[in-house]
C-alpha positions in Angstrom: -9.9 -10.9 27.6 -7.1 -13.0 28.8 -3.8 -11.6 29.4 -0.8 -13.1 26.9 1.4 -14.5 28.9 4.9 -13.3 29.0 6.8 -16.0 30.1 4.9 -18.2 27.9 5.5 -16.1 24.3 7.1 -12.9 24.3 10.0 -11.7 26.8 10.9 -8.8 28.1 13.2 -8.4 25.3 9.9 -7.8 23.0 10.3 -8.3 19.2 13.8 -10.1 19.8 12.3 -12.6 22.0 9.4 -13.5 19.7 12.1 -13.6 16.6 14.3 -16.3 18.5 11.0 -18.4 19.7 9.7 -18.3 16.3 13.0 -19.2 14.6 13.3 -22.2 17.2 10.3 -23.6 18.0 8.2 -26.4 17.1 4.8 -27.0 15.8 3.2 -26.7 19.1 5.0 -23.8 20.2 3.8 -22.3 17.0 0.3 -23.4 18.1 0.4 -22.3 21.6 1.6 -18.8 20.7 -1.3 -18.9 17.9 -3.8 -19.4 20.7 -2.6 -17.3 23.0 -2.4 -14.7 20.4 -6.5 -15.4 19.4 -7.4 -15.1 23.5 -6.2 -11.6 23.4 -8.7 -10.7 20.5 -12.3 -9.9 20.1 -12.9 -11.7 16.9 -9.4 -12.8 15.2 -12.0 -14.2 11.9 -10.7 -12.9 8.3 -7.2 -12.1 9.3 -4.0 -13.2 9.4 -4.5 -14.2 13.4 -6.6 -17.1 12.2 -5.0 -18.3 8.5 -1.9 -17.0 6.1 -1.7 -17.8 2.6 1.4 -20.4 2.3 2.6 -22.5 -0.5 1.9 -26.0 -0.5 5.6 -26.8 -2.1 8.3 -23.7 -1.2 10.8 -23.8 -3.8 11.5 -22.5 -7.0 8.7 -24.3 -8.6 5.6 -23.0 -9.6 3.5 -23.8 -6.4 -0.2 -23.6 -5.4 -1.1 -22.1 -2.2 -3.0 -23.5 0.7 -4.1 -21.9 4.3 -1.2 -21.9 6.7 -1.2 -21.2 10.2 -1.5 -17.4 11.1 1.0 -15.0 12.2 1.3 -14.9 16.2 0.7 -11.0 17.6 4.1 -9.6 18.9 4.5 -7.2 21.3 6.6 -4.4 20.5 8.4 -2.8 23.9 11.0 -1.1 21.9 10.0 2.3 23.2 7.7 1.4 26.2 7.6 -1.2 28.6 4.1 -3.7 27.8 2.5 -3.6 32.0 0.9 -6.9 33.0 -3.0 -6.6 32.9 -3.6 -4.3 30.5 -6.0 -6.2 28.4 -8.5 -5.7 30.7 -8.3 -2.3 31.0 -7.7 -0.9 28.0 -10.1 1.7 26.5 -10.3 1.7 22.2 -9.9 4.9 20.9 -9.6 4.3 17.2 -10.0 1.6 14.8 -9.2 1.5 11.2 -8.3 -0.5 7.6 -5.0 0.6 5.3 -5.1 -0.1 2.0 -1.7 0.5 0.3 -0.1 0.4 -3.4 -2.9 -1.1 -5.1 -1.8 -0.7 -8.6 -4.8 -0.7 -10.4 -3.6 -1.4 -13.7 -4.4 -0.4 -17.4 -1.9 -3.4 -18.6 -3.4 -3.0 -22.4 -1.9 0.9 -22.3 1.1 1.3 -25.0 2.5 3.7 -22.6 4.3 0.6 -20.5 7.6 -0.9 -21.1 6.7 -4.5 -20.1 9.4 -5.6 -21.9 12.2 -4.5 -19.2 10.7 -7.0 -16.9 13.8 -9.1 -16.6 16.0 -6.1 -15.5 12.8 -3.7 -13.9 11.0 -6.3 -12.7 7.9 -4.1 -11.2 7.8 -3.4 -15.2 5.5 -6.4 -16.0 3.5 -8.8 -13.3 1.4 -11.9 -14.9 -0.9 -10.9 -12.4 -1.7 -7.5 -13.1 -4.9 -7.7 -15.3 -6.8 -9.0 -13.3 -5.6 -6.2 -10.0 -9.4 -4.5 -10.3 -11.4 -7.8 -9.7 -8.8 -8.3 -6.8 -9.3 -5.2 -5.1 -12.9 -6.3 -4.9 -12.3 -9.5 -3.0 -9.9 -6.8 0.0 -13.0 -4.5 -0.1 -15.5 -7.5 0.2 -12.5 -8.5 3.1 -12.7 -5.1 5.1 -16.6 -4.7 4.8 -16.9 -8.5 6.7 -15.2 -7.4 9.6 -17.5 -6.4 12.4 -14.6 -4.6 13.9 -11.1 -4.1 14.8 -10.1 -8.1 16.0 -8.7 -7.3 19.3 -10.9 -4.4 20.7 -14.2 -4.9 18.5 -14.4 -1.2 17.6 -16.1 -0.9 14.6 -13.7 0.7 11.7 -13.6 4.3 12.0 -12.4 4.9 8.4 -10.6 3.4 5.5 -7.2 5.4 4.8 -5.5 4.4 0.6 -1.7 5.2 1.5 -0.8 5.8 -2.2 0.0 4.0 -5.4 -4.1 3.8 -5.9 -3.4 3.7 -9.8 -0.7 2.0 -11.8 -0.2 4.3 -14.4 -2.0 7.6 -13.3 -4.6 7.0 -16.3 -8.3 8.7 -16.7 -9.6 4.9 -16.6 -7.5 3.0 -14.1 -8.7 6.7 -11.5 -12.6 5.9 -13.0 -11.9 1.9 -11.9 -10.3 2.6 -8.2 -13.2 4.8 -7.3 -15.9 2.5 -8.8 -14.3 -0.1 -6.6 -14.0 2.3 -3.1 -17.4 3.5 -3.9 -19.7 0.6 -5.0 -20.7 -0.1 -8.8 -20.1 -1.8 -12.0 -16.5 -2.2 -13.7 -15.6 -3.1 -16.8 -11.6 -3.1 -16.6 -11.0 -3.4 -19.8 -9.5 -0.6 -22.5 -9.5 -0.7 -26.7 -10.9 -3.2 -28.3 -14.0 -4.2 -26.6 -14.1 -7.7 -27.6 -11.0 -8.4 -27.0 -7.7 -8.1 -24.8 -4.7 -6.2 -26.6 -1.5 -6.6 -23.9 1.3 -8.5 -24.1 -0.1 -11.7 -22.4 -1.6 -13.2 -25.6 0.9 -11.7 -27.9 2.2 -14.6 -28.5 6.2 -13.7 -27.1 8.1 -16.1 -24.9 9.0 -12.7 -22.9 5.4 -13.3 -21.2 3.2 -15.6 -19.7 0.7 -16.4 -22.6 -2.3 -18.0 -20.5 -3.6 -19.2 -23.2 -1.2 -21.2 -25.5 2.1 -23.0 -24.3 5.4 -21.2 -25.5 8.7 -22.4 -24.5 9.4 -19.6 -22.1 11.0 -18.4 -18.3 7.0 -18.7 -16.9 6.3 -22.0 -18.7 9.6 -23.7 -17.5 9.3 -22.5 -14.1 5.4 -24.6 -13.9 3.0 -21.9 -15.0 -0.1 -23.1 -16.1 -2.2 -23.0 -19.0 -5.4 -21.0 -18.0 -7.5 -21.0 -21.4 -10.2 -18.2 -21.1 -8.5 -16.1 -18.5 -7.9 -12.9 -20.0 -11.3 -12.7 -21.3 -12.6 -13.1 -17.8 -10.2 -10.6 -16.9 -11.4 -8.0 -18.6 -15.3 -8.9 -17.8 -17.5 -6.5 -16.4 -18.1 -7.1 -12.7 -19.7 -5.6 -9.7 -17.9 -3.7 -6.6 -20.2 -3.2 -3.4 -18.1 -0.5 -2.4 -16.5 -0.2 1.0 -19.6 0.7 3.8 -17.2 3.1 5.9 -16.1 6.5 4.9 -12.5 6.2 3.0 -9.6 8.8 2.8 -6.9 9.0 0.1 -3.6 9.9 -0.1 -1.2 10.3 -3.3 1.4 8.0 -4.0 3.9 8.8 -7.0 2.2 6.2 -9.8 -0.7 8.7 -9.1 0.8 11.8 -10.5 3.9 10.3 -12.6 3.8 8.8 -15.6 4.4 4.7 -14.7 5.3 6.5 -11.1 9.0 7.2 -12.6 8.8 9.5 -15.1 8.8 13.4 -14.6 5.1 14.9 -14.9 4.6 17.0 -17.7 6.8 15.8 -20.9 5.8 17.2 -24.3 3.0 15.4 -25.8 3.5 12.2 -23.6 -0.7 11.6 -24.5 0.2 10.2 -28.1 2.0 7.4 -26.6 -1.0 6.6 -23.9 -4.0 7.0 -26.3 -2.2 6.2 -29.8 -2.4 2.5 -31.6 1.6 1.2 -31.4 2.6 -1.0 -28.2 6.1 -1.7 -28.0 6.3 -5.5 -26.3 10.0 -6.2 -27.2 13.6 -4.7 -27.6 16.9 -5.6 -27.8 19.3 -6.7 -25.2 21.3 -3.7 -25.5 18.3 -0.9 -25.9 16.6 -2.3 -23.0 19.6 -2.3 -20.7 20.3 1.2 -21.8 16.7 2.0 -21.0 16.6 0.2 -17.8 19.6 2.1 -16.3 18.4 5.5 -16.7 15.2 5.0 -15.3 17.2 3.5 -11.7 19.5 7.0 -12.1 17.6 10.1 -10.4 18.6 12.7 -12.6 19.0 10.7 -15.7 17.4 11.7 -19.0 14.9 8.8 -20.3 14.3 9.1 -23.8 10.4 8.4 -23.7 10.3 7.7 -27.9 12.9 5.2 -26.9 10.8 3.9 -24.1 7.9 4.0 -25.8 8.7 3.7 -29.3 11.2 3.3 -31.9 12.9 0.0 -32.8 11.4 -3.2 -31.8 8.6 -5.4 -31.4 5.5 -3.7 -32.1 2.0 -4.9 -31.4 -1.0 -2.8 -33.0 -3.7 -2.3 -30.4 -7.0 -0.1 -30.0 -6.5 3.7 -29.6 -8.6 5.1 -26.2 -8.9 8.5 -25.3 -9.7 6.9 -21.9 -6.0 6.2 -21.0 -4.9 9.8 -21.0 -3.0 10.5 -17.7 -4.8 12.5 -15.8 -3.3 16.0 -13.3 -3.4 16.1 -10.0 -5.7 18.2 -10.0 -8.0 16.4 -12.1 -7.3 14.0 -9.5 -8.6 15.6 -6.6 -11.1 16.9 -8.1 -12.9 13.3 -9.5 -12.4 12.6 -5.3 -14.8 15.8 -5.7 -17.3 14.9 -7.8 -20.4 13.8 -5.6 -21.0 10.8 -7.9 -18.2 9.3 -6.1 -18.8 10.2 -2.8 -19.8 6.5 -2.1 -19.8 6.1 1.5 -18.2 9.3 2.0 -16.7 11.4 2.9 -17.1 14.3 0.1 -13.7 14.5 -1.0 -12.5 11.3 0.6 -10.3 14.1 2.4 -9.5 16.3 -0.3 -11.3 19.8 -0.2 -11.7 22.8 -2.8 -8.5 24.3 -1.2 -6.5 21.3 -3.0 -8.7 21.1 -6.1 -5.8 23.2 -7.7 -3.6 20.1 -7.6 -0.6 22.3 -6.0 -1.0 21.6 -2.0 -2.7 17.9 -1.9 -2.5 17.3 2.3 -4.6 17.8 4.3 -6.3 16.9 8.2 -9.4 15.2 8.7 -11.2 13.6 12.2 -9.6 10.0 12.8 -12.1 10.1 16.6 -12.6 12.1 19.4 -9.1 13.8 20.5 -7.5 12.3 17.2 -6.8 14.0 14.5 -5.1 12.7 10.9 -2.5 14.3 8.9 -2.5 13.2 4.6 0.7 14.0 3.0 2.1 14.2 -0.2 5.6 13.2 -0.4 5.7 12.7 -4.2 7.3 15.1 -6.2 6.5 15.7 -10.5 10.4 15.4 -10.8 10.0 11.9 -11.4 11.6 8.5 -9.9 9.7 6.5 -6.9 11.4 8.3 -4.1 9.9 10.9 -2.4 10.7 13.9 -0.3 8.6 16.9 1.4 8.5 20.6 0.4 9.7 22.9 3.1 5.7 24.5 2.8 4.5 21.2 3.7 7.2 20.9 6.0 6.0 24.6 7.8 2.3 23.9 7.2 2.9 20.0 9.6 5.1 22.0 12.2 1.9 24.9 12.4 -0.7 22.3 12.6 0.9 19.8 15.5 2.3 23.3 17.1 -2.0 24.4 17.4 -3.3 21.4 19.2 -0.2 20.9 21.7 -0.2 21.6 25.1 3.7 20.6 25.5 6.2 20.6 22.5 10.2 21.3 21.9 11.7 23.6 19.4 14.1 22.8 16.8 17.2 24.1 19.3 15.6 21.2 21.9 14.0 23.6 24.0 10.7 22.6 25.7 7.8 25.1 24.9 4.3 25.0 27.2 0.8 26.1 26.4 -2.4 26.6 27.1 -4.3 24.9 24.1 -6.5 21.6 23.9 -4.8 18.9 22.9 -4.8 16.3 19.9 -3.2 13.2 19.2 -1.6 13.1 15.6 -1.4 10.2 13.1 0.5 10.6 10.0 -0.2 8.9 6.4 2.3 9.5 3.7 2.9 7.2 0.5 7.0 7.1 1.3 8.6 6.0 4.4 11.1 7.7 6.3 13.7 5.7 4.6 12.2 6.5 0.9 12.2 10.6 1.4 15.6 10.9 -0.4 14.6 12.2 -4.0 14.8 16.0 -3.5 14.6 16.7 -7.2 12.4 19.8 -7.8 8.6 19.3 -7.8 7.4 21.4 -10.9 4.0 22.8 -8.5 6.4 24.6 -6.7 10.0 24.7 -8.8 11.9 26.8 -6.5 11.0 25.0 -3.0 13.6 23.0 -1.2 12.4 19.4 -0.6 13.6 17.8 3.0 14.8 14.2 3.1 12.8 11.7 5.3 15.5 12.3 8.6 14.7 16.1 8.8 11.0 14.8 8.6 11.3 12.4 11.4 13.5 15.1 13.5 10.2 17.3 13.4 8.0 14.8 14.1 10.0 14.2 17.8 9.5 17.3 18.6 5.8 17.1 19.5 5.0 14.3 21.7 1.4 14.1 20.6 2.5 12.0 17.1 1.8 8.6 17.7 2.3 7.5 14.2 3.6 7.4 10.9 1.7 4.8 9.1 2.6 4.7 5.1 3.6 2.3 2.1 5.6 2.4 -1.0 8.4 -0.2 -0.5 5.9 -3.2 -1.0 7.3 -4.5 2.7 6.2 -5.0 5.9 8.1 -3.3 8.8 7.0 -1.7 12.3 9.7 0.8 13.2 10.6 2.1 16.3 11.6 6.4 16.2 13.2 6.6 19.6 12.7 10.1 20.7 14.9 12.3 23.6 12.3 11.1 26.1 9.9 9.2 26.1 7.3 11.0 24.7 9.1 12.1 22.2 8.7 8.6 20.2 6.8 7.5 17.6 6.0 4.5 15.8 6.0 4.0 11.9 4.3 1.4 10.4 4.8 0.6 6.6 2.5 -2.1 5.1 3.2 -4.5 2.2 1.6 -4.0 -0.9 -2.1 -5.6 -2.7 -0.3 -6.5 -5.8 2.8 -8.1 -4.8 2.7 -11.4 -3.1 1.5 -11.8 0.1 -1.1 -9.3 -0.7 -2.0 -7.5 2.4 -3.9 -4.6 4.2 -3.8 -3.3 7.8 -6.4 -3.0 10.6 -4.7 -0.6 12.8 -6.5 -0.2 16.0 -5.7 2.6 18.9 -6.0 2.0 22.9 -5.2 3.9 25.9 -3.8 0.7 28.1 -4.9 3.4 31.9 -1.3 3.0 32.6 0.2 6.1 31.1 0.8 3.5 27.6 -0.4 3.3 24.5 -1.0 0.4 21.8 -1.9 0.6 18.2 -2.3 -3.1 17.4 -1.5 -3.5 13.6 -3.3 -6.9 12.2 -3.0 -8.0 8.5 -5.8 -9.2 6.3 -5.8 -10.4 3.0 -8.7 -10.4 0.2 -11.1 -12.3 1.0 -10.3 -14.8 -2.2 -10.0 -18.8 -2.2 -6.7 -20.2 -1.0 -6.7 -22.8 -3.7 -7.0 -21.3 -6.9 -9.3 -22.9 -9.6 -8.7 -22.9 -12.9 -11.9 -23.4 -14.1 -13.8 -20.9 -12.5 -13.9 -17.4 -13.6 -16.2 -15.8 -11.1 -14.7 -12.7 -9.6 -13.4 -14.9 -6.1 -11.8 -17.2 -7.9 -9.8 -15.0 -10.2 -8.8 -12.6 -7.0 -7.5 -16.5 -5.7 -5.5 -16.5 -9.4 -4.3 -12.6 -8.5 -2.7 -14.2 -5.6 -1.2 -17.5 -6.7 0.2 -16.0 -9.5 2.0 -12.8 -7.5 3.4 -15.7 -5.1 4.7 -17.3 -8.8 5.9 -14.2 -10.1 9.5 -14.3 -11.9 10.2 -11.3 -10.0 8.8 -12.1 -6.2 11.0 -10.8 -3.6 11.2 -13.1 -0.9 10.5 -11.5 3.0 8.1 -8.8 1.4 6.1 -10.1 4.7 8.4 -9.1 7.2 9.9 -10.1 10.3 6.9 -11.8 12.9 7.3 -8.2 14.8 6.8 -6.5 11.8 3.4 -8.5 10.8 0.5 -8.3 13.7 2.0 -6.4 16.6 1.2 -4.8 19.4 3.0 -1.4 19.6 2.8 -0.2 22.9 4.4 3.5 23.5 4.1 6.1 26.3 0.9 8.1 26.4 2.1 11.7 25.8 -0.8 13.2 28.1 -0.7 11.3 31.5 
């Protein structure tokens, strides 16, 4: 492989260099640093190297989307120097795919508060029926890779970094792992002929594919798609991923709409009961809205849920309970969804309790992966970790590190084999702020993402801290006291919010006393150009897309900064 060359994209100056030639440059730069980018790969096909979905008229319009030119690679030098010729002696050590915040959606449930879309706007997406076909088209993405794109290592593993379900219900759980393991889904819930959600209800507070109504999606240019939520909710078939997946808990997954504290009274009559509230007034729903942003607030659920109104009727199903966390785990359990494996998908009897839900598990040779859970049944999105956790992270870096510092800074030695350490968690260092009490262990302090990151530079072997949640792209730099001492943390945009993306994160040891973990986006493997008249699963994962890029609520720069897309990271190697 030929070496990029640094004169000719990426300066000394790393991720600020790139940023300036991008924000400059012409086409052809563009194109130069595109094909310098690809000679540095094995095989750049199916990822964002080669193509990006981009929108064939940026504005505020409704737009369609066409393939644009792929993101360039960056190299990262924020916490080591990149060495000239290290492409050509590199070793891969690891290769792997991150799926993050999936969302698979129940959007029929009457537990849902759509209606607060304009002031919550995660609350409703026009896209969300049709998240399980969707997931499909990334696991049909992942499985045509022959390997990682810039060392052709074939992918170790798959790791789910949270957010797997939407609304932590028995059927969206039964849907995710039919679509990880291989088989036939029907997403659909109620009536079985028929969908019951707010899309066909006939309000101009939604996008009503089928009819025209003088609403916010109409006047902004969203089409009229007869037929759609029928196809939506049509049985289709998942091949399953063919390499072994892992799993990690995000907060939807054990929180009721991932906001909600866990266990309030009789909260199953509003998922499995017959009433769906699709509309309140201005002032209820600004009232509501507010206390679900206030940590701490009370929400009253019959008010979110119920009382005064717009009311649709729709088709009771036992199916929609929410399930535990440890009914949870222990579904991962179950060997009818062992798929491609492993049994557990990480989790292991010890966790089938649904108290302690991290564990380690074999990333390759000499690296070892550490699951967290950062979410906490206290409710709201943030996260935080218990001080066990906390003690149980410090033990298990401590046993498989040869050289290590103590909280005090003091440098510790011994003789024991060592490990390098990569971390998945759902929340990011800068989303471990909620330290409200988690009800599996009520009287345990919970530590803010800071005091996580302070542990973490005390052990040299942590290369990474790769996790999800905020729906974003960014690659951030942990500057330790030396050297060794940093670590890299990579948080990955979301599948259901627009651009729709998963990471192939692949590990090399540069025989220079570096590191890199080269972080490459892919997207589902879906048309570009959606067309409305086709309903096969492809082309409705190519709707998915258009329509998140369309949605009211889209949050411009969700793809990051070009450093924080497909990097390489380089670092020092904490044993030579």
């Amino acid at each position: 492989m030929a070496e990029l060359s640094r004169r000719g994209f990426v300066t000394a100056a790393g991720v600020s260099g790139i940023g300036l030639l991008l924000s400059t440059s012409t086409a052809h730069a563009l194109d130069r640093a595109l094909r310098e980018s690809v000679r540095r790969t094995v095989d750049p096909a199916g990822t964002t190297l080669e193509s990006v979905a981009t929108p064939v008229t940026p504005g505020p319009a409704y737009s369609r989307l066409t393939a644009g030119p792929g993101w360039p690679l960056v190299v990262r030098e924020d916490l080591a120097p990149a060495a000239a010729g290290r492409d050509d002696r590199r070793t891969a050590l690891a290769s792997f795919a991150q799926f993050t915040d999936l969302h698979i959606t129940d959007a029929q449930c009457p537990a849902r508060f759509e209606y607060l879309h304009p002031l919550v706007g995660s609350a409703h997406r026009p896209q969300e029926t049709l998240g399980p076909v969707a997931t499909t088209a990334l696991v049909n993405r992942v499985n045509a890779l022959a390997g990682g794109p810039v060392t052709g290592r074939p992918l170790d593993f798959m790791m789910t970094t949270g957010d797997n379900t939407d609304n932590h219900e028995h059927v969206e759980l039964a849907w995710f792992l039919d679509i990880l393991n291989g088989g036939t889904v029907t997403p659909n819930t109620g009536d079985p002929s028929r969908y019951e959600g707010v899309q066909d209800s006939g309000s101009a507070h939604y996008w009503n594919p089928g009819r025209a109504l003088d609403d916010a999606y109409t006047r902004k240019g969203f089409p009229r798609v007869p037929g759609l939520l029928d196809a939506a909710i049509s049985p289709f078939t998942s091949p399953g991923l063919r390499i072994p997946w892992y799993c990690t808990f995000g907060n939807h997954d054990d929180t009721p709409v991932g906001t909600l504290p866990a266990g309030i009274p009789s909260i199953e009559h509003w998922y499995t009961g017959r009433y769906k509230v699709i509309g309140k007034d201005d002032g209820a729903s600004r009232a509501l809205a507010d206390a679900l942003r206030t940590p701490g607030a009370s929400v009253p659920v019959t008010q979110l849920f119920g009382g005064s109104g717009t009311v649709r009727e729709v088709t009771p199903d036992e199916r929609r309970r929410p399930f535990t966390t440890a009914e949870f785990v222990r579904a991962h359990l179950d060997p009818a969804n062992t798929g491609p494996g492993p049994v557990g998908h990480g989790f292991t009897d010890g966790n089938a309790d649904g108290r302690d839900v991290y564990y380690t598990f074999r990333i390759a040779p000499g690296i070892t992966g550490i699951s967290l859970d950062t979410t906490t049944l206290g409710g709201f999105a943030d996260g935080s970790i218990g001080l066990g956790q906390y003690l149980w992270v410090e033990r298990t870096l401590r046993r498989a590190s040869s050289t290590y510092y103590t909280a005090w800074g003091g440098r510790v030695s011994q003789d024991v084999t060592d490990e390098l350490f990569i971390l998945f968690s759902h929340h990011t260092s800068g989303t471990m702020g909620n330290v409200l009490p988690d009800l599996r262990h009520p009287l345990e302090p919970r530590l803010t993402g800071p005091t996580f990151v302070d542990l973490l530079h005390r052990f040299p072997n942590v290369l990474a801290w790769v996790n999800g949640h905020t729906h974003q792209n960014a690659l951030i730099p942990h500057t330790g006291r030396t050297p060794r001492q940093s670590f890299w943390e990579v948080n990955t945009a979301s599948h259901i919010d627009f651009p729709q993306l998963a990471r192939i994160i692949e590990v090399t040891d540069n025989a220079d006393g570096t590191l890199s973990l080269f972080t490459t986006l892919v997207e589902a493997e879906a048309p570009y150009a959606a067309d409305y008249a086709d309903t096969a699963a492809r082309a409705l994962a190519a709707h998915y897309r258009e329509l998140s890029y369309n949605d009211l609520h889209a949050e411009a720069g969700r793809a990051g900064a070009p450093g924080d897309r497909n990097a390489e990271l380089v670092l020092t190697h904490p044993l030579r």
